[in-house]
mmCIF file of the N, C-alpha and C atoms, coordinates in Angstrom:
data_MODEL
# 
_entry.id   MODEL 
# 
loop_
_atom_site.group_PDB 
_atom_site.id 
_atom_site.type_symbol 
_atom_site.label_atom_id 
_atom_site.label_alt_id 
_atom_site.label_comp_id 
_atom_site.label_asym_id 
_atom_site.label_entity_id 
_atom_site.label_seq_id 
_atom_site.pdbx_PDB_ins_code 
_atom_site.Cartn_x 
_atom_site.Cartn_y 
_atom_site.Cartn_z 
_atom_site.occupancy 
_atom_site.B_iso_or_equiv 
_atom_site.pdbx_formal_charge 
_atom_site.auth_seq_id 
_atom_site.auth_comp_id 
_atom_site.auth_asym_id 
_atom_site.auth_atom_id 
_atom_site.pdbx_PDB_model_num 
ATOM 1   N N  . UNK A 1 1  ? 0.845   -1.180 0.000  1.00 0.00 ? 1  UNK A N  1 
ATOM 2   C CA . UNK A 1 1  ? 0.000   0.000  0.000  1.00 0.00 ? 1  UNK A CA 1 
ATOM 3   C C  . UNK A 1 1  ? 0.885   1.237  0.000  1.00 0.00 ? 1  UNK A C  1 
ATOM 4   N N  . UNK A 1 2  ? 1.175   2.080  -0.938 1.00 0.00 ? 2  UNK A N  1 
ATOM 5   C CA . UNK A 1 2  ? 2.173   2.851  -1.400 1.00 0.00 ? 2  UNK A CA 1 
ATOM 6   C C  . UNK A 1 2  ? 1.433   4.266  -1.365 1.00 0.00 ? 2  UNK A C  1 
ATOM 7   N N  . UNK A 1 3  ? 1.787   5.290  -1.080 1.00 0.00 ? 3  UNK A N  1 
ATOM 8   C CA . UNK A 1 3  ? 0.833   6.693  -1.323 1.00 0.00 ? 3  UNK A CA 1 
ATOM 9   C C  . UNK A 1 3  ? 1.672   7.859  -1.018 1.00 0.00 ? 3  UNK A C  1 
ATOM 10  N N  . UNK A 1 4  ? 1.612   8.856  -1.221 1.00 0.00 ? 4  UNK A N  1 
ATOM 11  C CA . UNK A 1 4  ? 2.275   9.691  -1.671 1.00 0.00 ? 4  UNK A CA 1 
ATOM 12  C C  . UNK A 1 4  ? 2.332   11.029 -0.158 1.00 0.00 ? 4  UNK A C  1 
ATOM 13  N N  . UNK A 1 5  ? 3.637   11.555 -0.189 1.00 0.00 ? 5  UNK A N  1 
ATOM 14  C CA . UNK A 1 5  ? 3.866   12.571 0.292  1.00 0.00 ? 5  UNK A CA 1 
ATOM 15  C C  . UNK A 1 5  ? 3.457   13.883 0.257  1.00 0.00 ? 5  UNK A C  1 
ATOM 16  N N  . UNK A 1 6  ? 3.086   15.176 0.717  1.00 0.00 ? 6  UNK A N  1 
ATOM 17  C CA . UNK A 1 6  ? 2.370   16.351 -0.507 1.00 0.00 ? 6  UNK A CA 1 
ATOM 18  C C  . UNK A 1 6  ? 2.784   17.358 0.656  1.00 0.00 ? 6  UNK A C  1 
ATOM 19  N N  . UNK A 1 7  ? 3.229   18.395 -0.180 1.00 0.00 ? 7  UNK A N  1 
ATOM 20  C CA . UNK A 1 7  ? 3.471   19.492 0.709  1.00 0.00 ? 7  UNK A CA 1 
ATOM 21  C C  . UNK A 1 7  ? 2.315   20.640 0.615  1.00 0.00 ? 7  UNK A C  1 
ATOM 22  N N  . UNK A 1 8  ? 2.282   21.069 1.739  1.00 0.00 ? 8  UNK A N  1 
ATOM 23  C CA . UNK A 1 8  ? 0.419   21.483 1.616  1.00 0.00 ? 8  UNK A CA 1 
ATOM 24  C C  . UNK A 1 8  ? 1.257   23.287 2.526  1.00 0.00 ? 8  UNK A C  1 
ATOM 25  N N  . UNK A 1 9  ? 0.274   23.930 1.926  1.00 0.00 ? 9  UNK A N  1 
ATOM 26  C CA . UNK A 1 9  ? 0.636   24.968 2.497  1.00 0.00 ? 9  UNK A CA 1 
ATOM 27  C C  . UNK A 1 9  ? -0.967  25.577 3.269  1.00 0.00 ? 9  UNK A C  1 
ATOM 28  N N  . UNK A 1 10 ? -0.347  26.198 4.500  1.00 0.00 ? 10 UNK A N  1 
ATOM 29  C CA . UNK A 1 10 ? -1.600  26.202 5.424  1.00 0.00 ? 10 UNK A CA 1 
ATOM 30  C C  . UNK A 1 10 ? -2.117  27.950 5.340  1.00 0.00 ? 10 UNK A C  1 
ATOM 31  N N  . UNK A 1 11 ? -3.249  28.201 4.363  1.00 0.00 ? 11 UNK A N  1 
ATOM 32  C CA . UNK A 1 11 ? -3.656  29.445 4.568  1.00 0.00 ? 11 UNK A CA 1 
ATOM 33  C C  . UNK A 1 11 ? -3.928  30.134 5.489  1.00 0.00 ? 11 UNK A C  1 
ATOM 34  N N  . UNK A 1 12 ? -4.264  29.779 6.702  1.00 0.00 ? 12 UNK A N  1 
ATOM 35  C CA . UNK A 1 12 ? -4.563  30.836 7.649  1.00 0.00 ? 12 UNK A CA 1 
ATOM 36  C C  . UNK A 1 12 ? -3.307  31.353 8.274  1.00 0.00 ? 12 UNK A C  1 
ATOM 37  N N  . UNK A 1 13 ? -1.728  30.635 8.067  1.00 0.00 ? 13 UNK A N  1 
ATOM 38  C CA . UNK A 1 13 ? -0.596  31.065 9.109  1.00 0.00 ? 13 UNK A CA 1 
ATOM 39  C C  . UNK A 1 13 ? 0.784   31.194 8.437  1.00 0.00 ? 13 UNK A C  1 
ATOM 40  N N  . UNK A 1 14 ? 0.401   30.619 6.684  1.00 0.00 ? 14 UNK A N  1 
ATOM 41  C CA . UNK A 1 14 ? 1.535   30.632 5.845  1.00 0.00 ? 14 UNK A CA 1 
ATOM 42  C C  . UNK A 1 14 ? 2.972   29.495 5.900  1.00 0.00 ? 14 UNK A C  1 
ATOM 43  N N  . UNK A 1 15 ? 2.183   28.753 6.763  1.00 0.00 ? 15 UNK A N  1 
ATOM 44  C CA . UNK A 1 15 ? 3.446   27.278 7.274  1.00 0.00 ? 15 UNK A CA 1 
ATOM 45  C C  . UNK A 1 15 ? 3.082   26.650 6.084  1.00 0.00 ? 15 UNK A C  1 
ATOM 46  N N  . UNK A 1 16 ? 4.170   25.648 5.803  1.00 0.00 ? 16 UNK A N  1 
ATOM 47  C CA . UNK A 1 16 ? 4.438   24.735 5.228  1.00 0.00 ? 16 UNK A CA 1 
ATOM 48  C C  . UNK A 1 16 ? 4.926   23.950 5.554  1.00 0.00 ? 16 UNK A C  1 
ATOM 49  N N  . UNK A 1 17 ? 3.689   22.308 5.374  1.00 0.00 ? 17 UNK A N  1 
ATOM 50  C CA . UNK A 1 17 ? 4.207   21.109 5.779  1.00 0.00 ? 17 UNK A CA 1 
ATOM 51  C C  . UNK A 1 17 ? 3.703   20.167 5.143  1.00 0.00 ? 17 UNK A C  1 
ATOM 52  N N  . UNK A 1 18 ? 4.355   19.317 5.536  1.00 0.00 ? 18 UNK A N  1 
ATOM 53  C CA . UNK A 1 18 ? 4.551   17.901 4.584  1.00 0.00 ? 18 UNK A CA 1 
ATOM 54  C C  . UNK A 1 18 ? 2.843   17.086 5.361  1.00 0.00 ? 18 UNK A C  1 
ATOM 55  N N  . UNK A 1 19 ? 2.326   16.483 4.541  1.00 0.00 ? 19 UNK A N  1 
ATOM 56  C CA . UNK A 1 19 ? 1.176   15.691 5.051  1.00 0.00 ? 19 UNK A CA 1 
ATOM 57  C C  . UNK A 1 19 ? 1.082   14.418 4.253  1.00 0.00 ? 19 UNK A C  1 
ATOM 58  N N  . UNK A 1 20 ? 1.178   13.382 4.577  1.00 0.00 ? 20 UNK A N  1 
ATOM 59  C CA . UNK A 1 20 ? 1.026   11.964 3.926  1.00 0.00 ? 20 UNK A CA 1 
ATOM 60  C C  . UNK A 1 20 ? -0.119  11.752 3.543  1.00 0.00 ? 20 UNK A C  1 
ATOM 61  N N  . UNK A 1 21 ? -0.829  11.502 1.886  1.00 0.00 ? 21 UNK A N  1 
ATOM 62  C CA . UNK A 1 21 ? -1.697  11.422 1.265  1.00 0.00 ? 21 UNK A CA 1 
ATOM 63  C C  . UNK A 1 21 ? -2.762  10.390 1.594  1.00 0.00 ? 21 UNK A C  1 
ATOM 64  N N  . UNK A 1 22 ? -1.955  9.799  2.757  1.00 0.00 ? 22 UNK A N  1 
ATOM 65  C CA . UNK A 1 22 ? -3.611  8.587  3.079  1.00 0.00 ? 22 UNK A CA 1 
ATOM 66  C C  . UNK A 1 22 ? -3.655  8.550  4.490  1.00 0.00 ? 22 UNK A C  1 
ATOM 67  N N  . UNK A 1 23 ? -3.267  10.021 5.040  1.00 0.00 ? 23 UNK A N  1 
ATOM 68  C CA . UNK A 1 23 ? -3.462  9.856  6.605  1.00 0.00 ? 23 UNK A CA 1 
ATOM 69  C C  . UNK A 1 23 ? -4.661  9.276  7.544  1.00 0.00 ? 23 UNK A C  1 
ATOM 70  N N  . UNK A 1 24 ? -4.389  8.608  8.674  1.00 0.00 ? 24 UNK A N  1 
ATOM 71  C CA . UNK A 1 24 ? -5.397  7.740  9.023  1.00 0.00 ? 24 UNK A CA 1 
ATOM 72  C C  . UNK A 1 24 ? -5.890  8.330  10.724 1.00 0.00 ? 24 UNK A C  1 
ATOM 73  N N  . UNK A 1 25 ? -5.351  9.961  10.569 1.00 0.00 ? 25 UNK A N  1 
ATOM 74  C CA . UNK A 1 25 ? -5.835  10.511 11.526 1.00 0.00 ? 25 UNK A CA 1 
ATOM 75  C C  . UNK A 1 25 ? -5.682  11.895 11.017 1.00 0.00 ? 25 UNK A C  1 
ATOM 76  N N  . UNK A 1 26 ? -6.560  12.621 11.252 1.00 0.00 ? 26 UNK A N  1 
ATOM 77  C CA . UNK A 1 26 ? -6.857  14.348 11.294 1.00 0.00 ? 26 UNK A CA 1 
ATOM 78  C C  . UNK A 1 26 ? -5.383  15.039 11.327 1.00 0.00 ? 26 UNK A C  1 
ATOM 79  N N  . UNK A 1 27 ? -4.854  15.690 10.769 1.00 0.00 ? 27 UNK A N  1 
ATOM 80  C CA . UNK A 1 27 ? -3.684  16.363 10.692 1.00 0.00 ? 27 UNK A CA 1 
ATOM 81  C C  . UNK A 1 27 ? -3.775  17.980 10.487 1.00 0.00 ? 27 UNK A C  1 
ATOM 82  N N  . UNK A 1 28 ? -2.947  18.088 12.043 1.00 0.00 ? 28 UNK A N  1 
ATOM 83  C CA . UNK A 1 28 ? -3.176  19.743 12.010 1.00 0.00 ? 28 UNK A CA 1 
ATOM 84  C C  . UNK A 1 28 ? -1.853  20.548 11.933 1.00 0.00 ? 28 UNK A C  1 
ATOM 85  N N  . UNK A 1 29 ? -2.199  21.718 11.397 1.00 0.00 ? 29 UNK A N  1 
ATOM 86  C CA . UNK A 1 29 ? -1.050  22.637 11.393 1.00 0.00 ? 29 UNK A CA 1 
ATOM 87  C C  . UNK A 1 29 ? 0.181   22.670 12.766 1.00 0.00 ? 29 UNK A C  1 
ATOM 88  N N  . UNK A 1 30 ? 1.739   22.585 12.269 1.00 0.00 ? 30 UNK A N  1 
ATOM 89  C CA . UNK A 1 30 ? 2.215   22.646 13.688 1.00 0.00 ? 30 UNK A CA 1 
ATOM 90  C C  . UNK A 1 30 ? 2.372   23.938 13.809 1.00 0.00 ? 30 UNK A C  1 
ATOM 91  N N  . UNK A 1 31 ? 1.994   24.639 13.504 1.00 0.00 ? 31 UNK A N  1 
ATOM 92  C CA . UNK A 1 31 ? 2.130   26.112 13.773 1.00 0.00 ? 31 UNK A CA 1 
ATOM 93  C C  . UNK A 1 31 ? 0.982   26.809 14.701 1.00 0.00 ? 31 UNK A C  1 
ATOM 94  N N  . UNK A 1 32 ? -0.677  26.790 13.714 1.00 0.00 ? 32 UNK A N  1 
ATOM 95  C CA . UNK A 1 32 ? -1.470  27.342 14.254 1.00 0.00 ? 32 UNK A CA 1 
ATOM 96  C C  . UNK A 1 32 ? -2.741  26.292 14.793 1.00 0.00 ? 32 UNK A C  1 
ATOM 97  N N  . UNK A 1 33 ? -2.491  24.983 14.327 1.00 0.00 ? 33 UNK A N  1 
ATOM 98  C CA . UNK A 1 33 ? -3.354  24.157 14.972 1.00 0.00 ? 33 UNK A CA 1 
ATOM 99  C C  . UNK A 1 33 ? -4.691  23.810 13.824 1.00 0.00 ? 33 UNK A C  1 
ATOM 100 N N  . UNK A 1 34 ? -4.803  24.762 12.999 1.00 0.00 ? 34 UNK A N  1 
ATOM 101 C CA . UNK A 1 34 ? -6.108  24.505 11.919 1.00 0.00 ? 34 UNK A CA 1 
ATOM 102 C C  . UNK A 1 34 ? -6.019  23.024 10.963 1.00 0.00 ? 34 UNK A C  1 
ATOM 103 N N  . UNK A 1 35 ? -6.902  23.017 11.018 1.00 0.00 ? 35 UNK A N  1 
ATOM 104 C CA . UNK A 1 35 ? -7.045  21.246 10.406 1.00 0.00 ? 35 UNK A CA 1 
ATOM 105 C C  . UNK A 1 35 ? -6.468  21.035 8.941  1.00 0.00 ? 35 UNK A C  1 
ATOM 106 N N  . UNK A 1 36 ? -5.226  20.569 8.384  1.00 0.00 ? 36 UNK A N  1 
ATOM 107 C CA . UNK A 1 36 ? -4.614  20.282 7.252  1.00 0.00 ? 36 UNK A CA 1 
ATOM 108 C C  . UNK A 1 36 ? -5.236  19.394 6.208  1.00 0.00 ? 36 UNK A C  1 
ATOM 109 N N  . UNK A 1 37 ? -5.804  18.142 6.995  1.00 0.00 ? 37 UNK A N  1 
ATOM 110 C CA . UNK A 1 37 ? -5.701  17.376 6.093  1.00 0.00 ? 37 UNK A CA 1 
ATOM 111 C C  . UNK A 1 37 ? -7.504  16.371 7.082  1.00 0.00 ? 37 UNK A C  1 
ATOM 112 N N  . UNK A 1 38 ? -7.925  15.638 6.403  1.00 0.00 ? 38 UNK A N  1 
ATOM 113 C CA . UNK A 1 38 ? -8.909  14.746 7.301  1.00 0.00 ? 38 UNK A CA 1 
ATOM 114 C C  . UNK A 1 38 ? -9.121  13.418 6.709  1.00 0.00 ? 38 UNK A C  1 
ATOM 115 N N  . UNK A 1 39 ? -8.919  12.309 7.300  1.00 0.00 ? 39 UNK A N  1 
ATOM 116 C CA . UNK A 1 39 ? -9.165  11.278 7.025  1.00 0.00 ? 39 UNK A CA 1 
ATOM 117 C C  . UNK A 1 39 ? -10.433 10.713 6.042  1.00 0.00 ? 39 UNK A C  1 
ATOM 118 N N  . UNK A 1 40 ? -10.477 9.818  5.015  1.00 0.00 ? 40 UNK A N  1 
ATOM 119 C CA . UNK A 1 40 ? -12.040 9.717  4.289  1.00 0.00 ? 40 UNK A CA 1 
ATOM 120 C C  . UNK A 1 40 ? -12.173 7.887  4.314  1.00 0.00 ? 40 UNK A C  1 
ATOM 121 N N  . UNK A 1 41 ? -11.119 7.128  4.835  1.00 0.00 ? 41 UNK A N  1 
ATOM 122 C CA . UNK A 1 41 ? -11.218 5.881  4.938  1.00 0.00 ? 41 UNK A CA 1 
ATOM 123 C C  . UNK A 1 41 ? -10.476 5.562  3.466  1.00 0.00 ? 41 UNK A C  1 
ATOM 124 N N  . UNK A 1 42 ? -9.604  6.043  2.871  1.00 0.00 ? 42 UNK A N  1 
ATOM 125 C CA . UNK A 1 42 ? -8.454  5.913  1.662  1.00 0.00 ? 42 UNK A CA 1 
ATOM 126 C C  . UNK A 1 42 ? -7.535  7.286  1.618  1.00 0.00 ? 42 UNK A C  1 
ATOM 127 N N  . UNK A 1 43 ? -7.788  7.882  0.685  1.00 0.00 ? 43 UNK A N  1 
ATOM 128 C CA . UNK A 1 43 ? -7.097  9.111  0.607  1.00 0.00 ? 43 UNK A CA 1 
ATOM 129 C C  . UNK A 1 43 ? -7.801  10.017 1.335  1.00 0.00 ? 43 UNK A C  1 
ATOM 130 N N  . UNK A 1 44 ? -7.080  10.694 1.773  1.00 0.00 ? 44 UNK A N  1 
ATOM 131 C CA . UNK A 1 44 ? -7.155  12.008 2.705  1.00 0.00 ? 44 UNK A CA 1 
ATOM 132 C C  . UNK A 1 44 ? -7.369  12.928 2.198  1.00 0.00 ? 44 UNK A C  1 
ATOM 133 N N  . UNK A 1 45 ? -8.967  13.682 2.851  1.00 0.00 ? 45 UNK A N  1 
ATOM 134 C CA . UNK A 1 45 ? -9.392  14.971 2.379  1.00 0.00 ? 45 UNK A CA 1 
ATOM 135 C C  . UNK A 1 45 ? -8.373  16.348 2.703  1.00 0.00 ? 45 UNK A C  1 
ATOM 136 N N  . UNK A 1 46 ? -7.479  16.748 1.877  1.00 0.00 ? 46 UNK A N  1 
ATOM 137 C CA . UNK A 1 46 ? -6.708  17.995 2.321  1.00 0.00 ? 46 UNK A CA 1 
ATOM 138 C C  . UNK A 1 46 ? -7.531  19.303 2.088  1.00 0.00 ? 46 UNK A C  1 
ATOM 139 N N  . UNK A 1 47 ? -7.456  20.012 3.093  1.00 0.00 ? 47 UNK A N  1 
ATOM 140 C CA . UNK A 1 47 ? -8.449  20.906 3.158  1.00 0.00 ? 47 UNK A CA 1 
ATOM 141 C C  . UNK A 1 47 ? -7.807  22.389 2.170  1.00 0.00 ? 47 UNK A C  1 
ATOM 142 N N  . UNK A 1 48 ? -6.384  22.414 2.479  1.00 0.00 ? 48 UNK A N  1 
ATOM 143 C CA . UNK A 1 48 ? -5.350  23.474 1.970  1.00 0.00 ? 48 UNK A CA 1 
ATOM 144 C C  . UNK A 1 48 ? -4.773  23.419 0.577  1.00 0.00 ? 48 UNK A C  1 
ATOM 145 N N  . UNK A 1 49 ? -3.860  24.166 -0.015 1.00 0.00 ? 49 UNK A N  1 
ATOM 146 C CA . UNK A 1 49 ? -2.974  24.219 -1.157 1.00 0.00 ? 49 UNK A CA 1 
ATOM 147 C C  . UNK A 1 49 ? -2.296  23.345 -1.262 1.00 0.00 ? 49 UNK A C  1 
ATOM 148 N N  . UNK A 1 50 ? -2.197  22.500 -2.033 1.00 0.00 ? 50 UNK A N  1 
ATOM 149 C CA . UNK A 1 50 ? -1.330  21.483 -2.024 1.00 0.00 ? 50 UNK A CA 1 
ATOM 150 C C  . UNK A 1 50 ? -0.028  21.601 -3.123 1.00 0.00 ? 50 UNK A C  1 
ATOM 151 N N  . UNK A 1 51 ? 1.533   22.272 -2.386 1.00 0.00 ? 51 UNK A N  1 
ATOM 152 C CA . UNK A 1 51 ? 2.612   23.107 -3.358 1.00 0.00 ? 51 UNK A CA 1 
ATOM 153 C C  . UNK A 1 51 ? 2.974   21.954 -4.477 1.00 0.00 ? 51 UNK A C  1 
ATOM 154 N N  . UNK A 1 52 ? 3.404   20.950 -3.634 1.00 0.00 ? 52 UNK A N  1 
ATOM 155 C CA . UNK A 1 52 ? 3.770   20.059 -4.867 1.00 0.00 ? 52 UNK A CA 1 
ATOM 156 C C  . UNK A 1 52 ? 3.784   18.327 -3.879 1.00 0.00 ? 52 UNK A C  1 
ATOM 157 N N  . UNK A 1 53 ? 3.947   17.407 -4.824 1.00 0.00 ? 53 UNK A N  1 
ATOM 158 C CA . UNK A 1 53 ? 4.106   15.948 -4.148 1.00 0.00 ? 53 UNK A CA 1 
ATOM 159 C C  . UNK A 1 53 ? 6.041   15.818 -4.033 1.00 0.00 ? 53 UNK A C  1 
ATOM 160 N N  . UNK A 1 54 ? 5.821   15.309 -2.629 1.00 0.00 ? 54 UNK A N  1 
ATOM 161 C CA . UNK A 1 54 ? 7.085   15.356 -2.220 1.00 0.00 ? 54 UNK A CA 1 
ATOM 162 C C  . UNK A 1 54 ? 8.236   14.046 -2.593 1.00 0.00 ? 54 UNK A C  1 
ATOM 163 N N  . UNK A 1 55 ? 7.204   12.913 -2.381 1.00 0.00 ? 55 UNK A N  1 
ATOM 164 C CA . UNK A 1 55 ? 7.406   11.541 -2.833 1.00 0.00 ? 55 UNK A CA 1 
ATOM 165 C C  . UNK A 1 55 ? 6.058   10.190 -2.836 1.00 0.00 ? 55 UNK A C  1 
ATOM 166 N N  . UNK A 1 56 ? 6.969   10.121 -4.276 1.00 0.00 ? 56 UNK A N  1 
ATOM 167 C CA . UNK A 1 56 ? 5.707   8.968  -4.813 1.00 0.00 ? 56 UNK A CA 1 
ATOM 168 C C  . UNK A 1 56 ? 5.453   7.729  -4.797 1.00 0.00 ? 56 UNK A C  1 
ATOM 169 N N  . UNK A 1 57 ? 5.300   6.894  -4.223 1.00 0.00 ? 57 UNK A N  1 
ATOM 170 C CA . UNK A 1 57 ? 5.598   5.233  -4.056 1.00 0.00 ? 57 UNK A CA 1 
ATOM 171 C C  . UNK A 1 57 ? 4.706   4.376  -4.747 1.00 0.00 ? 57 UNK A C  1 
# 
């Protein structure tokens, strides 16, 4: 089960971080805490900009 890396940039605080494309828990900003990314039971709903994929498996 292979899935991809993505660098997501967080509009409300201007951080940038890495979020794994099939996260299997809620992922929040380490900066301001706002919700990045949300689980859908496969790929992960990212709520933000997504800059580019970091790595692809």
């Amino acid at each position: 089960m292979a899935g991809s890396y993505y660098n997501v940039h967080c509009s409300d605080c201007e951080n940038e971080q890495i979020v794994f494309g099939k996260a299997a828990t809620e992922v929040a900003c380490a900066v301001c805490g706002t919700t990045l990314a949300r689980p859908t039971g496969g790929k992960a709903e990212i709520d933000h900009e997504i800059i580019e994929t970091v790595e692809s498996r």
